[in-house]
C-alpha positions as CSV (number, residue, x, y, z in Angstrom):
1,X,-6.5,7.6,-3.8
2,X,-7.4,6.7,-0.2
3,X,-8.2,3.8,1.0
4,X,-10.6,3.2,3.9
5,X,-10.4,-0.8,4.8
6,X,-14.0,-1.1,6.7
7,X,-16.4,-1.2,5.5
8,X,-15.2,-2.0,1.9
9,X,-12.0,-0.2,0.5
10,X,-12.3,3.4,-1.0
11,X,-8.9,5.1,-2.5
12,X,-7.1,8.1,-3.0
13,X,-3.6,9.1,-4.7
14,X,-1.5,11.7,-5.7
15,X,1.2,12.3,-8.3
16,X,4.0,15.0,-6.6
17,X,5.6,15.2,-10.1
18,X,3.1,15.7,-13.0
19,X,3.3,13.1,-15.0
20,X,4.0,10.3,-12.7
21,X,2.4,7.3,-13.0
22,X,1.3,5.9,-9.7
23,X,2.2,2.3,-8.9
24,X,-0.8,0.2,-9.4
25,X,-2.0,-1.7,-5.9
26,X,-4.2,-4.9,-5.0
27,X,-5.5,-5.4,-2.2
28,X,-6.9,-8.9,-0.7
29,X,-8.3,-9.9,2.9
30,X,-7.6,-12.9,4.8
31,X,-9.3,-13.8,8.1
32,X,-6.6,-12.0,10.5
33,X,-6.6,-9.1,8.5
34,X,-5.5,-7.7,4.8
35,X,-2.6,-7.9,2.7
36,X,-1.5,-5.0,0.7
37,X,0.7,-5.5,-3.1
38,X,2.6,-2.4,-4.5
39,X,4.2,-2.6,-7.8
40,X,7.8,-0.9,-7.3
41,X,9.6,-1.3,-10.5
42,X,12.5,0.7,-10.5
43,X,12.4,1.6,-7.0
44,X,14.9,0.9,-4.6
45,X,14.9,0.6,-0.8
46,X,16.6,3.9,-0.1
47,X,14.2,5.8,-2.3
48,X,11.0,4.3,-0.7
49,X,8.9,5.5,2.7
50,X,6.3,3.9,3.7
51,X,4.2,5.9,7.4
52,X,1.3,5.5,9.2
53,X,0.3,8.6,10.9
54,X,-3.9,9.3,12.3
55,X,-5.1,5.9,10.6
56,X,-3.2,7.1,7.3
57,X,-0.8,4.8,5.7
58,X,1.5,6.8,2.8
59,X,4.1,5.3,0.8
60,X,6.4,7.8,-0.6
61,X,9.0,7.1,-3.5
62,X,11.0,8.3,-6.3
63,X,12.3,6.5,-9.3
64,X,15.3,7.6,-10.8
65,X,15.3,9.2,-14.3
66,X,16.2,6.7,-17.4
67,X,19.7,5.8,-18.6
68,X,21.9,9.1,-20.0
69,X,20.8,9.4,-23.5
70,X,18.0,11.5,-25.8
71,X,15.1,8.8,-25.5
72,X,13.3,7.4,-29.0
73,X,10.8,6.1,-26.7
74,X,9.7,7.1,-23.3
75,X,7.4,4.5,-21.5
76,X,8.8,4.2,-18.3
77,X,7.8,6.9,-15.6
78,X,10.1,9.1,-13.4
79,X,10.0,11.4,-10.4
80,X,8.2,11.5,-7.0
81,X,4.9,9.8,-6.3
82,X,2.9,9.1,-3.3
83,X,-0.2,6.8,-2.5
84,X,-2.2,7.3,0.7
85,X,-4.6,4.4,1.9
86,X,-7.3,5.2,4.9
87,X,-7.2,2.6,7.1
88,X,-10.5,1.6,9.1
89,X,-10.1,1.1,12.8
90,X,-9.7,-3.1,12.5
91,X,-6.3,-2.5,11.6
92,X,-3.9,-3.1,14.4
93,X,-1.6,0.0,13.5
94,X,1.3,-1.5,16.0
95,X,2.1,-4.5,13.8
96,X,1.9,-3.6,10.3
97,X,5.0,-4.5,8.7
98,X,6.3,-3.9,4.9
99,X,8.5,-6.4,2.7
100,X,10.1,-5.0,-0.5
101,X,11.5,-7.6,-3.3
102,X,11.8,-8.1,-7.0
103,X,9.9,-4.7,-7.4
104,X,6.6,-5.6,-5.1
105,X,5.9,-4.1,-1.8
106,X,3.9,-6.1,-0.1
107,X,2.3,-4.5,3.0
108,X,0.5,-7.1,6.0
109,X,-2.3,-5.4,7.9
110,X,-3.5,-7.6,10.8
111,X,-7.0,-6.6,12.0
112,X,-7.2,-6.3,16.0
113,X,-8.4,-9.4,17.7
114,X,-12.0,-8.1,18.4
115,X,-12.1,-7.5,14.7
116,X,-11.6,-10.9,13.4
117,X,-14.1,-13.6,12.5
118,X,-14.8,-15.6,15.8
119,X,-17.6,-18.3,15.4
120,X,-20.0,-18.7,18.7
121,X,-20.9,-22.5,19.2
122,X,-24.2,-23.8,19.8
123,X,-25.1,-25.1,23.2
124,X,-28.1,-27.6,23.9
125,X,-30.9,-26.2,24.8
């Protein structure tokens, strides 16, 4: 799934291994700009990419296979997934930053100055 942040968000994602479940994502806006959740469960720093390339953000990962053993119960997903989000030109490319703890990435994605709210005061007539 994509997503494109202006007008309103539209997504796009892909699976590289079948059978992948993608991480689910929220997304929220705040007046100087959007911030971006990514469940990571089972994802560790070294096995996590997040680029921005041509107004496209793309966070790569892998999460390692389950504990040695012939599994009763499989639940939990494994292998390579990727999740691409279009971002709309309010985002300030140059100062998006990325914070991964407890197993939730959380992206900020400032909007550029022109972009944010700016209320015009009323003169006397």
């Amino acid at each position: 799934m994509s997503l494109t942040f202006a007008p309103r968000p539209h997504f796009k994602s892909s699976a590289t291994t079948p059978g992948t479940a993608l991480p689910q994502s929220e997304l929220s806006e705040t007046p100087d700009g959007f911030e971006l959740f990514v469940e990571m469960p089972g994802v560790t720093r070294e096995n996590l990419g997040v680029t921005i390339e041509n107004g496209l953000l793309r966070i790569t990962g892998k999460r390692e296979g389950t504990p040695p053993g012939a599994p009763v119960l499989r639940e939990l997903s494994q292998g390579d997934f990727a999740r691409e989000f279009r971002l709309g030109s309010t985002i300030d490319t140059g100062r998006i930053s990325a914070v991964l703890e407890q197993g939730l990435l959380r992206l900020t994605l400032p909007k550029l100055p022109q972009s944010q709210l700016r209320r015009i005061p009323l003169q006397e007539a």
